[in-house]
C-alpha positions in Angstrom: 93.6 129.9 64.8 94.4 130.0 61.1 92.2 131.7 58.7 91.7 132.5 55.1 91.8 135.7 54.0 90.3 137.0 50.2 89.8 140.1 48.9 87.8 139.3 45.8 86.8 140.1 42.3 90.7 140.8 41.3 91.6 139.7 38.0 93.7 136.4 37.7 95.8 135.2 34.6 98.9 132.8 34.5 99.7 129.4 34.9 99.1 126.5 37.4 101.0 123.6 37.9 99.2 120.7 39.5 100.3 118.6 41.8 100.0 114.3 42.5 96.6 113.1 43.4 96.1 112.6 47.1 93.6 109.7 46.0 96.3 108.0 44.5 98.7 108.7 46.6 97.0 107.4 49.9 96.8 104.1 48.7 99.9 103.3 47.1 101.8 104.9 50.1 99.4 101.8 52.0 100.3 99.4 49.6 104.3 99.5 50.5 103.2 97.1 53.2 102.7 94.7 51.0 106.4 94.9 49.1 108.8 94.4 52.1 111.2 96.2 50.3 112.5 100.3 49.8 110.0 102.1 47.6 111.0 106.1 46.4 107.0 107.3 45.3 107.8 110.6 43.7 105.3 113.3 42.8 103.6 112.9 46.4 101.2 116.4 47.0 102.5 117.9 50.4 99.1 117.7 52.4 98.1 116.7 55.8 96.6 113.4 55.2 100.3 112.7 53.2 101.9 113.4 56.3 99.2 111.7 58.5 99.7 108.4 56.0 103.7 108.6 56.2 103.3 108.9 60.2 101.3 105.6 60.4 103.4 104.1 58.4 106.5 105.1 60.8 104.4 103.9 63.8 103.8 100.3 62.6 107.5 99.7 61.7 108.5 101.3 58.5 111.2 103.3 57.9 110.8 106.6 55.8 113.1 109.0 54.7 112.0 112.4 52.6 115.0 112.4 49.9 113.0 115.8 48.0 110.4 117.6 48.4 107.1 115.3 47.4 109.8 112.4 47.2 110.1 109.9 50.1 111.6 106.7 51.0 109.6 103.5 52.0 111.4 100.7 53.5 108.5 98.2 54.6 110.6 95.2 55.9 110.2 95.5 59.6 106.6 96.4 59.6 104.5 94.9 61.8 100.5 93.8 61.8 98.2 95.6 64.2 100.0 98.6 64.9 98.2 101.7 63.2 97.6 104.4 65.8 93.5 104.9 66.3 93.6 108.4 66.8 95.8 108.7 63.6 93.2 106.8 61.8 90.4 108.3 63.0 91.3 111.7 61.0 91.4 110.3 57.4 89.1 108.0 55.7 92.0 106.2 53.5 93.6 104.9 56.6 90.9 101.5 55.7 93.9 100.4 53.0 95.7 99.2 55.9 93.1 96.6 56.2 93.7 95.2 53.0 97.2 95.7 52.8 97.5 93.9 55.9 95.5 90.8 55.6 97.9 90.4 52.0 100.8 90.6 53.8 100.2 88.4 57.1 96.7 87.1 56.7 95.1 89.1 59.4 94.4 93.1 59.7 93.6 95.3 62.6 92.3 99.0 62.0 90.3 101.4 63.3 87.2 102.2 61.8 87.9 105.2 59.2 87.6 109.1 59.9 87.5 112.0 56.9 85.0 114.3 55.7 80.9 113.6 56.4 79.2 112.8 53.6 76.6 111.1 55.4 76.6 107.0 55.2 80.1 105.0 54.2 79.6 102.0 54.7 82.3 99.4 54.1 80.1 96.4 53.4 81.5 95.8 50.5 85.4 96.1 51.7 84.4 93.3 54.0 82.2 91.6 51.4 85.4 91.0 49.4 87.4 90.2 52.7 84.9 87.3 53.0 85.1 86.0 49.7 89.0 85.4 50.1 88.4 83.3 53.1 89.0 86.1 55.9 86.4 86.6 58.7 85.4 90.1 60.1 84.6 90.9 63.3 83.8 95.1 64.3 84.2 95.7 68.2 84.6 99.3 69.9 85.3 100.9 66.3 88.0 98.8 65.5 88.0 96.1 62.3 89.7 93.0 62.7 89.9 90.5 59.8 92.1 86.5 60.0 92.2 84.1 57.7 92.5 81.4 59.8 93.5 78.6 56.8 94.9 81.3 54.2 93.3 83.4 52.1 92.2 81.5 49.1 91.5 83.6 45.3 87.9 84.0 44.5 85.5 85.9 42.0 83.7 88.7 44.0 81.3 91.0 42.2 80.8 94.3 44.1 77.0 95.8 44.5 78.2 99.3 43.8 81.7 100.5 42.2 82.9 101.3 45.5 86.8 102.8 44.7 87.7 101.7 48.3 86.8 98.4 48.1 88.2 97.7 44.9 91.2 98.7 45.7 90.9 97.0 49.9 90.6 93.8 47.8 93.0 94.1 44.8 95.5 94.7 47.7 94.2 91.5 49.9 94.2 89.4 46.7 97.7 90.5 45.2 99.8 87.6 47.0 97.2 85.0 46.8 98.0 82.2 45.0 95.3 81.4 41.9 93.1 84.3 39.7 91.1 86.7 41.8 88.5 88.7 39.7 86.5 92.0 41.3 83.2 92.6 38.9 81.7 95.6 38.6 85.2 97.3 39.9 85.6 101.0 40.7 87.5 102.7 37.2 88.7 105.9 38.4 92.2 106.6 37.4 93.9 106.1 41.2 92.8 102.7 40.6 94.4 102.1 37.5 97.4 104.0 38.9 97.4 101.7 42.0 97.5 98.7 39.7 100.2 100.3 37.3 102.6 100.7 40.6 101.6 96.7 42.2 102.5 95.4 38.8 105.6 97.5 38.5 106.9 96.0 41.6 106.0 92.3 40.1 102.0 91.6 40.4 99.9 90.6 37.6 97.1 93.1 37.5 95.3 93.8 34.3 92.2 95.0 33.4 92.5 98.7 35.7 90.1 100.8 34.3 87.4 98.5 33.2 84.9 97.0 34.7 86.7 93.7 35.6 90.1 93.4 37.2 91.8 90.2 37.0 94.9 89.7 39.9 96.6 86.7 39.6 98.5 86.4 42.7 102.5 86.7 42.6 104.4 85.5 46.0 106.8 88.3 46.2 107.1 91.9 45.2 110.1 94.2 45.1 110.5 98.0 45.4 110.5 100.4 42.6 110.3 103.9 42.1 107.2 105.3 41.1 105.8 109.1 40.2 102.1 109.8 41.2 100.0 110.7 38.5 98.3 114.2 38.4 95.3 115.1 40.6 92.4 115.3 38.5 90.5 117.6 41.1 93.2 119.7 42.0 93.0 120.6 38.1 89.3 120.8 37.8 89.3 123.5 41.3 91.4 125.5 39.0 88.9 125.3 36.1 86.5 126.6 38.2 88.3 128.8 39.6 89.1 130.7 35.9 85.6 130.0 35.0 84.1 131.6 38.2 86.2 135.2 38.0 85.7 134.6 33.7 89.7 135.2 33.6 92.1 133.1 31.4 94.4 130.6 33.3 96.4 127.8 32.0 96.8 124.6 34.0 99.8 122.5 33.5 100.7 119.1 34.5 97.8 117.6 33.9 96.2 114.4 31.9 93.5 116.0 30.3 91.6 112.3 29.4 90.8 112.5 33.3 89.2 116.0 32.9 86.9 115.0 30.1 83.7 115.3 32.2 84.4 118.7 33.9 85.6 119.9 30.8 82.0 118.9 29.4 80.6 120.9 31.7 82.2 124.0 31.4 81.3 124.1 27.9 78.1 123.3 28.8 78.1 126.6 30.8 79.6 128.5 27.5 83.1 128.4 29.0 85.6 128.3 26.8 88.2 124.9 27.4 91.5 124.2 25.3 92.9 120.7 25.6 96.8 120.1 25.2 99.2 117.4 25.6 99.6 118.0 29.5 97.6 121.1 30.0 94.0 122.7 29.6 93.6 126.5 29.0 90.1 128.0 30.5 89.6 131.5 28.8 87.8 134.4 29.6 84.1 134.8 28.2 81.9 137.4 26.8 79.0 135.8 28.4 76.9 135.4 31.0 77.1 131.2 32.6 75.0 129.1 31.0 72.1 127.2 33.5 73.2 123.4 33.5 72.0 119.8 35.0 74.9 117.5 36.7 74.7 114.4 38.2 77.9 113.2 40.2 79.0 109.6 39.8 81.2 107.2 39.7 84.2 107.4 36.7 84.2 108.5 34.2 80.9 110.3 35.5 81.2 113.9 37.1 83.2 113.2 39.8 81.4 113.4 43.2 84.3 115.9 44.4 83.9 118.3 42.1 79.9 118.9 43.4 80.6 122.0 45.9 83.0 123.7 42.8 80.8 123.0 40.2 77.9 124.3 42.7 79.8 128.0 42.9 79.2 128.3 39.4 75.9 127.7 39.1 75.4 130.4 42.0 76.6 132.4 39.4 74.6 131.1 36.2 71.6 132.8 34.0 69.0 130.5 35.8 67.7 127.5 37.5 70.4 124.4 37.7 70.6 121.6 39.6 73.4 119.1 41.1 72.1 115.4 41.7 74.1 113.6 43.9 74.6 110.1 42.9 77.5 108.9 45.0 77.0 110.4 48.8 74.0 111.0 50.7 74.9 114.4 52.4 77.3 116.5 50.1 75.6 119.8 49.8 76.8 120.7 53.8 78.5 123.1 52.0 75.7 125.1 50.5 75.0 126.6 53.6 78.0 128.4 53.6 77.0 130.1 50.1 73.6 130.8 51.6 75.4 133.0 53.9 77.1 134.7 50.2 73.9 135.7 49.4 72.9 132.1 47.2 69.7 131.1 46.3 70.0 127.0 47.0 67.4 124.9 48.1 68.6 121.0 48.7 65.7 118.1 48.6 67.1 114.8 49.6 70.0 114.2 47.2 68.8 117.2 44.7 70.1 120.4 45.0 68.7 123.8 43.0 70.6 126.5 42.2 68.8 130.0 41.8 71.9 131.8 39.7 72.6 135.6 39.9 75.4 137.7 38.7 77.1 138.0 41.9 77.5 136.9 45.5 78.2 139.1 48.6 81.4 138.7 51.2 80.6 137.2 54.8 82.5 135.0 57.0 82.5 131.3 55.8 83.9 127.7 56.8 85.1 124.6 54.9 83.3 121.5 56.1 85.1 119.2 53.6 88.4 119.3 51.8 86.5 120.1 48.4 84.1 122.6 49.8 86.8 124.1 51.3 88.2 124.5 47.9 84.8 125.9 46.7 85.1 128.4 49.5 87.9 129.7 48.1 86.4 130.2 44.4 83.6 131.5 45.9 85.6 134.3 47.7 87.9 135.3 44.8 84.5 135.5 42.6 83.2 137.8 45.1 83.9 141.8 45.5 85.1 142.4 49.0 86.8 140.6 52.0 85.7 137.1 52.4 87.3 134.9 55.7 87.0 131.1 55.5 87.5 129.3 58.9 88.1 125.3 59.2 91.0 125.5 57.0 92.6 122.7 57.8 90.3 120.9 55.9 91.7 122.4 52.9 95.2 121.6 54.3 94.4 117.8 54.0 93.4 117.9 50.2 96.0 121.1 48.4 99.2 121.3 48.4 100.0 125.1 48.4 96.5 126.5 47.5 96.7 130.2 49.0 100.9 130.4 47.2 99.3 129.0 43.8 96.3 131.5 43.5 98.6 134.2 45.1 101.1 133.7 42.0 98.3 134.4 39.3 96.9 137.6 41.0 94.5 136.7 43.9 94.4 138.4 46.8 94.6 136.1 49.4 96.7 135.3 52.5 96.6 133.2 55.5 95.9 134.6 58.7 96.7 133.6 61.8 94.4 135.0 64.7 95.1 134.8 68.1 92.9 132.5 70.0 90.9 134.2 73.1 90.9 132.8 76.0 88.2 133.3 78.5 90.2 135.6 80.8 90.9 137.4 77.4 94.4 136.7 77.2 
């Protein structure tokens, strides 16, 4: 069993460099299916659900060949339709791109219902709302999806209920071979989604309008490979601003596209931490006072993000009074705060609403990630904390950063990972 090991309250100062977003990542690895052609997708984080992705891939036909480190080869041609492994799908809640990758390519899908982290209720309604509007039908048995078009997928105008980020990307994917003007109203306009779009149309679609609330696809018939560089992970920069902001230390954060950060960065100043803003990297710098008391709502972009509410909620453990985090995307994302309870916080959670009691410090005790971003805030809540702090569950942090315990290690945490012998019950 591997375990995470942190000796808090040590001073940390240096820089990070961030890596490429998994959320981006994910699926524009998925969308190769739909080019039939070599891809080289640069900049990829080295995480578990990475690896998971690239092995699915492999398993329905394609051929992939790591040429660097977080650089790999894609060669689609040979893939074939209905192939994804179920238990490999089952562990990550991306693997649903498949669907949509699929039924653009051949006009049918098959998948297995989606895994990943429990926030309570995801529906995909509106993945197979869109599916529906381009002429597929849907059918669900024993936890597996299955989606034909029996005469062709046809281009339609769909207008989603929420900005659901999966389903606007599920459909840009179906709709990107389609003959005829597909529109999505009402689209998802976080930056993996404009970052999708910028790698489709690099390879030949005509995508416009990422980022807004309409995106127009007017369908192409063929696509060819490219090579592409993932753009930064917004929340693997925004863990380290809260990381700097929860031990008050300085730490710059490079690699970075600081338009993304503009929310987090608004709360952080909110909280009287002090935020620089350069070409490609943010400075967090070390305070004089206490953390101010804030109010944050998560949603969707270019709201505060929704994974940033367990970091965000370290700090306001630590803030000069009552704050509160409204959840506004996912029905059950303060799991985590029971974890902090067992620090010593003062968190009560009503429906959606959590409030944060702050004090000046927490107290050690043996903890657990239940997400990947908890996990995260598990580790910010250990280096903020005098004493020896263990997190178990750790591969939940594997699946989201790329080299967390080697990063923080480099600007002066104490922390290591631990493996610990497994007991069996004849106590060998």
């Amino acid at each position: 069993m591997e375990r995470i090991y942190i000796n808090g309250g040590k001073p940390l100062s240096g820089r990070i460099e961030v890596g490429g977003m998994k959320n981006a990542a994910l699926p524009i690895l998925f969308s190769t299916i739909l080019v039939e052609d070599k891809c080289v997708i640069e900049n990829l984080p080295r995480i578990s659900d990475i690896k998971t992705t690239l092995d699915i891939l492999t398993a329905m036909g394609a051929q992939v060949n790591e040429l660097d480190s977080g650089t790999v080869q894609v060669d689609t041609t040979n893939i074939k339709c209905g192939l994804m492994p179920q238990n490999l799908a089952q562990t990550m809640r991306a693997s649903y791109y498949v669907l949509g990758a699929e039924l653009g390519r051949f006009g049918r899908s098959r998948a297995a219902c989606p895994g990943g982290d429990d926030f309570g209720a995801r529906p995909i309604d509106q993945h197979v709302k869109g599916f529906e509007a381009l002429g597929a039908t849907v059918t669900e048995n024993d936890e597996v999806y299955t989606c034909i078009a029996e005469n062709g997928l046809r281009a339609a105008s769909i207008y989603l209920d929420i900005a659901s980020v999966g389903a606007t990307i599920n459909i840009m994917l179906a709709a990107t071979k389609i003959e005829g003007l597909t529109v999505i109203d009402n689209a998802a306009r976080e930056p993996h989604v404009v970052d999708l779009a910028n790698f489709l149309n690099s390879c030949g679609a005509d995508i416009t309008g990422a980022g807004t609330e309409v995106i127009k696809i007017r369908g192409v018939k063929k696509l060819h490979g490219v090579s592409y560089a993932i753009i930064p992970d917004m929340i693997e920069a925004g863990t380290y601003m809260m990381a700097a902001a929860a031990t008050n230390c300085t730490l710059t954060i490079t690699n970075v596209i600081p338009k993304h950060l503009e929310s987090i960065t608004a709360k952080l100043i909110d909280m009287g931490v002090s935020v620089t803003e350069l070409d490609d990297s943010v400075i967090v710098s070390k305070r004089d006072t206490p953390l101010k008391k804030i109010k944050v709502k998560t949603f969707f972009y270019p709201g505060f993000p929704t994974d940033m509410n367990a970091l965000i909620g370290v700090l306001l453990c630590l803030a000069d009074g009552q704050s509160t985090i409204t959840e506004g995307v996912f029905d059950n994302r303060f799991k985590y705060t029971d974890e902090l309870i067992r620090m010593g916080a003062n968190i009560t959670v009503q429906g959606r609403t959590a409030t944060f009691e702050g004090k000046p410090e927490l107290h050690p005790a043996n903890i657990r990630a239940v997400d990947i971003r908890a996990g995260g805030a598990m580790v910010i809540a250990g280096l903020a904390t005098k004493g020896v702090t263990w997190i178990d569950d750790i591969y939940h942090i594997e699946r989201g950063y790329e080299n967390l315990v080697e990063k923080l290690r480099a600007v002066g945490a104490d922390i290591k990972k631990v493996i610990i012998p497994e007991i069996t019950p004849n106590g060998k």
